[in-house]
C-alpha positions in Angstrom: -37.6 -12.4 8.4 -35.9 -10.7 5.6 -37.2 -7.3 6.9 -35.7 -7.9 10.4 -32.2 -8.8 8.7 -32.5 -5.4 6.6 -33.0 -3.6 10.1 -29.9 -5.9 11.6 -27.9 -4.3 8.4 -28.9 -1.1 9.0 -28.5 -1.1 12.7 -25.3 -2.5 13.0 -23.5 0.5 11.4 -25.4 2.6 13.5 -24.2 1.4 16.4 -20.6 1.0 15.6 -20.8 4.9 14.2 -22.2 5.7 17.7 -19.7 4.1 19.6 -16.8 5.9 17.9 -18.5 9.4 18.1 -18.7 9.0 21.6 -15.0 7.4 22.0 -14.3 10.8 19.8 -15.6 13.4 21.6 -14.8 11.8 25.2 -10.8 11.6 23.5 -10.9 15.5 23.1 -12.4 16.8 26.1 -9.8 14.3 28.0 -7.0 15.7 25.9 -8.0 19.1 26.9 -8.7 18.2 30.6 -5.0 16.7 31.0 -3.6 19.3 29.3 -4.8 21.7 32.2 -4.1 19.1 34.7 -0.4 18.7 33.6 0.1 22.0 33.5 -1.5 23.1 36.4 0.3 20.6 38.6 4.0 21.5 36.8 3.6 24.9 35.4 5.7 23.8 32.6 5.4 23.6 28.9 7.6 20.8 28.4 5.6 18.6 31.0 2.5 19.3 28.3 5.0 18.4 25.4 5.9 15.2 26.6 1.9 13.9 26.4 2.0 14.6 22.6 5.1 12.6 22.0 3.7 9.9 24.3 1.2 8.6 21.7 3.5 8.1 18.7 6.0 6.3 21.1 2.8 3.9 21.6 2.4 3.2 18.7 6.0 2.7 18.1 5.7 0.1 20.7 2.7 -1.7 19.9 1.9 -1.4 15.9 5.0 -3.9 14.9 3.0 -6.4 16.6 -0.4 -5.7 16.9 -1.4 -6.7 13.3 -0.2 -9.9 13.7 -2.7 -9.9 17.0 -5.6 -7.9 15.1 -5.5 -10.2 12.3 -6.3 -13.3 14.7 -8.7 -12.3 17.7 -12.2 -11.7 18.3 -12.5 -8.2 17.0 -15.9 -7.1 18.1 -14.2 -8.6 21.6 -11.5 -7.1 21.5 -13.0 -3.2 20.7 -15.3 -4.0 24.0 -12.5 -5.1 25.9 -9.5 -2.3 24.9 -13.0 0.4 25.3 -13.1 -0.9 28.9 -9.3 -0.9 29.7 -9.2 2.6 28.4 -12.8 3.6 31.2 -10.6 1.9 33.9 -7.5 3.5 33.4 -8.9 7.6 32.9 -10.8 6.6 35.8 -7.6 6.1 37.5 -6.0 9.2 36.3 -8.8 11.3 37.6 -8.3 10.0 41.5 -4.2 10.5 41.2 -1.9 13.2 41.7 1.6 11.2 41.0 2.6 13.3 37.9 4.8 9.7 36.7 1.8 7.8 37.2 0.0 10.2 35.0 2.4 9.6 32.8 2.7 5.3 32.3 -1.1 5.6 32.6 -1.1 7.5 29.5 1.3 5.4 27.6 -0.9 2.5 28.6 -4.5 4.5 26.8 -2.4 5.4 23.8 -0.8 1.9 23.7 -4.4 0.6 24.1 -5.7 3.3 21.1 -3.1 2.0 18.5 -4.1 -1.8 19.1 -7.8 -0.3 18.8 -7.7 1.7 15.6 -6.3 -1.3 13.3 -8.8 -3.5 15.1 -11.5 -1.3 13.8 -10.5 -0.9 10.4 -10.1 -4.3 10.2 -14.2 -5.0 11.9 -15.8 -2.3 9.5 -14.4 -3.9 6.9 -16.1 -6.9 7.3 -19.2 -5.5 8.8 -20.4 -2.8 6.1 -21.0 -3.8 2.5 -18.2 -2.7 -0.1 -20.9 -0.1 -1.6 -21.8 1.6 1.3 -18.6 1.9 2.7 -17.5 5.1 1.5 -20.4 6.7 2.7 -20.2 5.2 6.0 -16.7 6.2 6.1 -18.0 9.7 5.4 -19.8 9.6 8.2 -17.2 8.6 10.3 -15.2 11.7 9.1 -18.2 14.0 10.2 -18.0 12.6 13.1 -14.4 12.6 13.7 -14.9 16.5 12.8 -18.1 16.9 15.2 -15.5 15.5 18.0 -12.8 18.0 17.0 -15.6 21.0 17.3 -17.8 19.9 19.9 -15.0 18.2 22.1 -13.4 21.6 23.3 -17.1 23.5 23.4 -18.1 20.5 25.7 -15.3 20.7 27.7 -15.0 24.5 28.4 -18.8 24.0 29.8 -17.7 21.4 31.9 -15.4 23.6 33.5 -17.7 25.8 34.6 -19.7 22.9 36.6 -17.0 20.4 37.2 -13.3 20.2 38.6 -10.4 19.1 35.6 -10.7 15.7 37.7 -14.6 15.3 37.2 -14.4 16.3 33.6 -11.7 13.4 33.0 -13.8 10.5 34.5 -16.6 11.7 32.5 -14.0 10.7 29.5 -13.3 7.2 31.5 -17.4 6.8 31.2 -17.3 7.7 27.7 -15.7 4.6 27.1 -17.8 2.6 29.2 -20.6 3.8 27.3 -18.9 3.1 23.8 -18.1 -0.5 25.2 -22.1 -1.3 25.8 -22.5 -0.1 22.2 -20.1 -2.5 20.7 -22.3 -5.4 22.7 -24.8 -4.7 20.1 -22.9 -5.5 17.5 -21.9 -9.4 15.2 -19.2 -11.0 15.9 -17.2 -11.4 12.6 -15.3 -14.2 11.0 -11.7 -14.9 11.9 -9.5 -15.6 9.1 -7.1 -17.4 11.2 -7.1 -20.6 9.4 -7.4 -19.3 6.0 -3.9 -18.2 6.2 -2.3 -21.6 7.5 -1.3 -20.5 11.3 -1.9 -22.1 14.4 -0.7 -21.5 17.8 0.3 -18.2 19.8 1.8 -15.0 18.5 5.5 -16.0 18.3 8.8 -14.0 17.4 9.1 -16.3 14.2 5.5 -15.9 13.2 6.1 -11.9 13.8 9.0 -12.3 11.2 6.5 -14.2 9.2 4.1 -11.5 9.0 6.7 -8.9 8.6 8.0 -10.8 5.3 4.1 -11.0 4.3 3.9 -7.6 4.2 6.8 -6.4 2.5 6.0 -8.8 -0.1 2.8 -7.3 -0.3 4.6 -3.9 -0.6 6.4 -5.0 -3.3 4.0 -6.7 -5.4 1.5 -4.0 -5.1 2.9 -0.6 -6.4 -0.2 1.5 -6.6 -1.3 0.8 -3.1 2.4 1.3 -1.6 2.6 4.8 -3.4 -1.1 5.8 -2.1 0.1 4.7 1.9 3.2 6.9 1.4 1.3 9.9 0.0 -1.1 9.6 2.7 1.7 8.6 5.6 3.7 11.1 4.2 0.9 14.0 4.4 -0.1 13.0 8.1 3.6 13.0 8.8 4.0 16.7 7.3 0.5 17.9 9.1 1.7 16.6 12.5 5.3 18.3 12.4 3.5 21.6 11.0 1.0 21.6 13.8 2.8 21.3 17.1 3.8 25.0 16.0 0.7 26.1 15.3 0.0 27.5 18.6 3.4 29.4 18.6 2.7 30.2 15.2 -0.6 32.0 15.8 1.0 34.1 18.7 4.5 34.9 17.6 3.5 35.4 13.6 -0.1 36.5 13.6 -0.2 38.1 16.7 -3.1 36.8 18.0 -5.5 36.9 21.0 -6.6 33.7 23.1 -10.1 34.5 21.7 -8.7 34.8 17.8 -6.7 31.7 17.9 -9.8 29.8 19.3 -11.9 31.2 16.5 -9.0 30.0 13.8 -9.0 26.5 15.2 -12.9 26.8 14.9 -12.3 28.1 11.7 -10.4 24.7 10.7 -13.3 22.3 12.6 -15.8 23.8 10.2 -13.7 23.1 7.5 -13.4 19.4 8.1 -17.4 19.2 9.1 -18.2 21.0 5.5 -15.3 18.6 3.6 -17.6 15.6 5.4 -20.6 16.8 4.8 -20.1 17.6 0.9 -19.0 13.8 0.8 -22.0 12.6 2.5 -23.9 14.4 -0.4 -22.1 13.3 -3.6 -20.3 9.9 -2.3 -21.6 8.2 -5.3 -20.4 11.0 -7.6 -16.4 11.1 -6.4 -13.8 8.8 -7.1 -12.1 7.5 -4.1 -8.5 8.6 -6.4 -10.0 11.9 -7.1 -10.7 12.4 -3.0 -7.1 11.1 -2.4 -4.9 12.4 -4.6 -6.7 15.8 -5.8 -7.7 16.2 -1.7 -3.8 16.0 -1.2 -2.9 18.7 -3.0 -5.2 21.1 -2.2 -4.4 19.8 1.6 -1.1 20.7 0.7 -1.9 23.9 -1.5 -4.0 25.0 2.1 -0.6 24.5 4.3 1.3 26.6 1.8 -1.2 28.7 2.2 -1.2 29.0 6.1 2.4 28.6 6.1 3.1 32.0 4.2 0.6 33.8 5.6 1.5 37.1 7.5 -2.7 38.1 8.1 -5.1 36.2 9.9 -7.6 35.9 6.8 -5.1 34.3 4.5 -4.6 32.1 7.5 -7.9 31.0 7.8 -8.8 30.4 4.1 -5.6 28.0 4.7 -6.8 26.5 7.4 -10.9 26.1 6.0 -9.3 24.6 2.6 -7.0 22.1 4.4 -9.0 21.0 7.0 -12.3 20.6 4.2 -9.8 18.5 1.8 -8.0 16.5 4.7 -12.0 15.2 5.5 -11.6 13.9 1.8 -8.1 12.5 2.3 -9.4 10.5 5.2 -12.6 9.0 3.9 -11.4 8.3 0.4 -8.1 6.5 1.8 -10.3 4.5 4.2 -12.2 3.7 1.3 -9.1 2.8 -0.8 -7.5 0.6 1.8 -11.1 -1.5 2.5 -11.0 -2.3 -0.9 -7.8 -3.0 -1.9 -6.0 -4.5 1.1 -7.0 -8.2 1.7 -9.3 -8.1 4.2 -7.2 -10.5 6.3 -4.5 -8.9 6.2 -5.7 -5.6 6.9 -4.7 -5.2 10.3 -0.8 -5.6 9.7 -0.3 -4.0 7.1 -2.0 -0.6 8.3 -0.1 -1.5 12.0 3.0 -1.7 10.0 2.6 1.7 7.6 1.5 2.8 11.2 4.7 2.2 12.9 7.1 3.8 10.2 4.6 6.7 9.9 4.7 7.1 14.1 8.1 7.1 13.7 8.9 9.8 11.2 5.7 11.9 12.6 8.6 11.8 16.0 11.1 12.5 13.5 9.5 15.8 11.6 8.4 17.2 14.8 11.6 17.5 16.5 13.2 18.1 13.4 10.6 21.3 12.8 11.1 22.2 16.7 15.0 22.7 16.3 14.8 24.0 13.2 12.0 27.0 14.4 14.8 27.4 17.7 17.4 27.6 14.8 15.9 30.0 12.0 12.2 31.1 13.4 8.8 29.9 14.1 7.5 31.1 10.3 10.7 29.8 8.5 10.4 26.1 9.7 6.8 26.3 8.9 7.3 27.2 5.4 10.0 24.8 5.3 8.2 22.3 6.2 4.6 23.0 4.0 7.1 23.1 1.1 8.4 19.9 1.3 5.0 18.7 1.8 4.0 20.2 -1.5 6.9 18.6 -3.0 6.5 15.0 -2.0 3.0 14.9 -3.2 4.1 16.4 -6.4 6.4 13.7 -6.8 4.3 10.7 -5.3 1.8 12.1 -7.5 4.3 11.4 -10.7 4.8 8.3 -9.4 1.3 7.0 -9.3 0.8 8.5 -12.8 3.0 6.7 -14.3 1.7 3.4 -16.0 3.1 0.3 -14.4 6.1 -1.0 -16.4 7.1 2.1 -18.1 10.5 2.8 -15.9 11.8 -0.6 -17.3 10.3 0.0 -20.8 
């Protein structure tokens, strides 16, 4: 008995990994696919631009609220049923030429992805013991990073068998394949009445939620700093790289075949950050991966962002991509264990909404201000005021709690 409940343990995590490495991969050779769809059908950049701002103005629309609906439902439900949406609706992309359709079918996937990724942050939490977290979390990184490597490799062979349409259902399967995965798994404990609510998401119990959580902003200084460090950094990396193409041609000078090896370059820098974490998990301190991976992150941008030769380029990419992998798993990490677990899902909806909403902020502000100055100026702009915020978030956290009013 107790052996087949030490394989259930042992299982479970397995699965759950699985079904996100699959969702992972299947999200990048889609992204890639409807890329080449968009622009084949409009022969414009700016119809291509308007997919990447589509997913922050989902979560815009949906993280206010979806906390309050994470924090109540079925989660292990509710992964399997937002999996299968997701299957339906690529399938539906791949059979349809209406460019608008495209388009709302999109918003719909990415609306769908920011109710998801709360919704699993919230179910790992409850599913993988508090010391085995960070490791698991570690693994989740490497698998992120095997999805950002192999995504692109497994789409370009695709292409050579497949039309842009085939390659996209295969992404709609992806999901449906992740979904059956999820059946395997518990279903977890609702904490619904443990928090005193009854009845249907409501405006007022919205407002409710929304006062819970800035009271838990207030009263919890160390944890606020960390989310804005973090938020802050993901904010900075996505205004920095919706140039990064541009960069790499107009600055560099690069080929096709050199920027591809660059953003190779940067994959193998996340799998090797994931991989040394996998190794010595028990040896680093989730601050240590945090706050020392931030600043190298940053260090690595600076880096990039002043390079005028491809090889100081790509030691700035390999450093920033290997300490973003520790950023990622040691905030996870952070946030399992300090966040209430049923709370969880609203707060990191919340912090997701703001952060969606300066990432839409900092990337048009980067885009005018490269039309403005140039491509290289904004960039170092921008990597230096990255620098500087975790320099001074960094003081923050330092500094013992009390000592401003002492």
């Amino acid at each position: 008995m107790n052996r087949v409940k030490k394989d259930k343990q042992w299982l479970d995590p397995v699965f759950l990994l699985a079904a996100l490495g699959i969702s992972t991969i299947g999200d990048w050779i889609f992204l890639i696919a409807l890329n080449l769809m968009v622009l084949n059908k409009t022969g414009s950049p700016f119809a291509v631009t308007i997919l990447y701002l589509l997913r922050p103005a989902a979560m815009i629309v949906t993280n206010i609220w979806a906390g309050s609906l994470v924090d109540r439902i079925d989660q292990r439900n509710t992964m399997i049923g937002l999996d299968l949406f997701r299957g339906a609706l690529v399938l539906i992309i791949a059979t349809t030429a209406n460019l608008s359709l495209i388009y709302g079918l999109v918003l719909l996937i990415y609306m769908a992805s920011s109710i998801s990724e709360p919704t699993t942050l919230s179910y790992m939490t409850k599913l993988v013991p508090v010391e085995k977290r960070k490791r698991f979390n570690a693994w989740r990184s490497l698998l992120d990073s095997g999805g950002f490597v192999l995504g692109p490799a497994i789409a370009g062979l695709l292409f050579m068998v497949s039309s842009l349409n085939g390659v996209i259902a295969l992404n709609g399967l992806c999901f449906m394949v992740a979904a059956l995965l999820l059946v395997k798994l518990p279903r977890m404990k609702v904490f619904e009445h443990e928090m005193g609510v009854s009845g249907k998401i409501s405006l007022s119990l919205l407002l409710e939620d929304l006062k819970a959580v800035w009271h838990f902003t207030k009263t919890s200084r160390r944890i606020t700093v960390t989310y804005c460090l973090v938020g802050l950094l993901m904010v900075g990396a996505t205004a920095i790289d919706s140039l990064e193409a541009a960069f790499s041609k107009n600055v560099l000078y690069l080929s096709d075949k050199e920027y591809g090896f660059l953003v190779s370059i940067a994959g193998a820098g996340y799998v090797c950050g994931a991989l040394t974490i996998i190794v010595l998990n028990k040896r680093l301190d989730n601050r240590l991966m945090v706050w020392g991976g931030a600043t190298l992150v940053a260090f690595g941008y600076v880096l990039y962002g002043f390079s005028e030769i491809t090889v100081q380029a790509a030691v700035g990419f390999f450093l920033l991509s290997f300490f973003m992998a520790w950023v990622q798993t040691g905030f996870n990490t952070f946030v399992q264990q300090t966040v209430p677990t049923f709370m969880l899902g609203r707060v990191s909806s919340m912090y997701g909404w703001v952060e969606a909403l300066l990432a839409i902020v900092a990337t048009i502000g980067v885009g005018v201000t490269a039309e403005m100055i140039s491509i290289q100026g904004s960039v170092m702009v921008a990597t230096q005021w990255m620098s500087g915020m975790v320099v001074i978030l960094l003081g923050v956290f330092l500094i013992p709690k009390g000592a401003s009013r002492k």
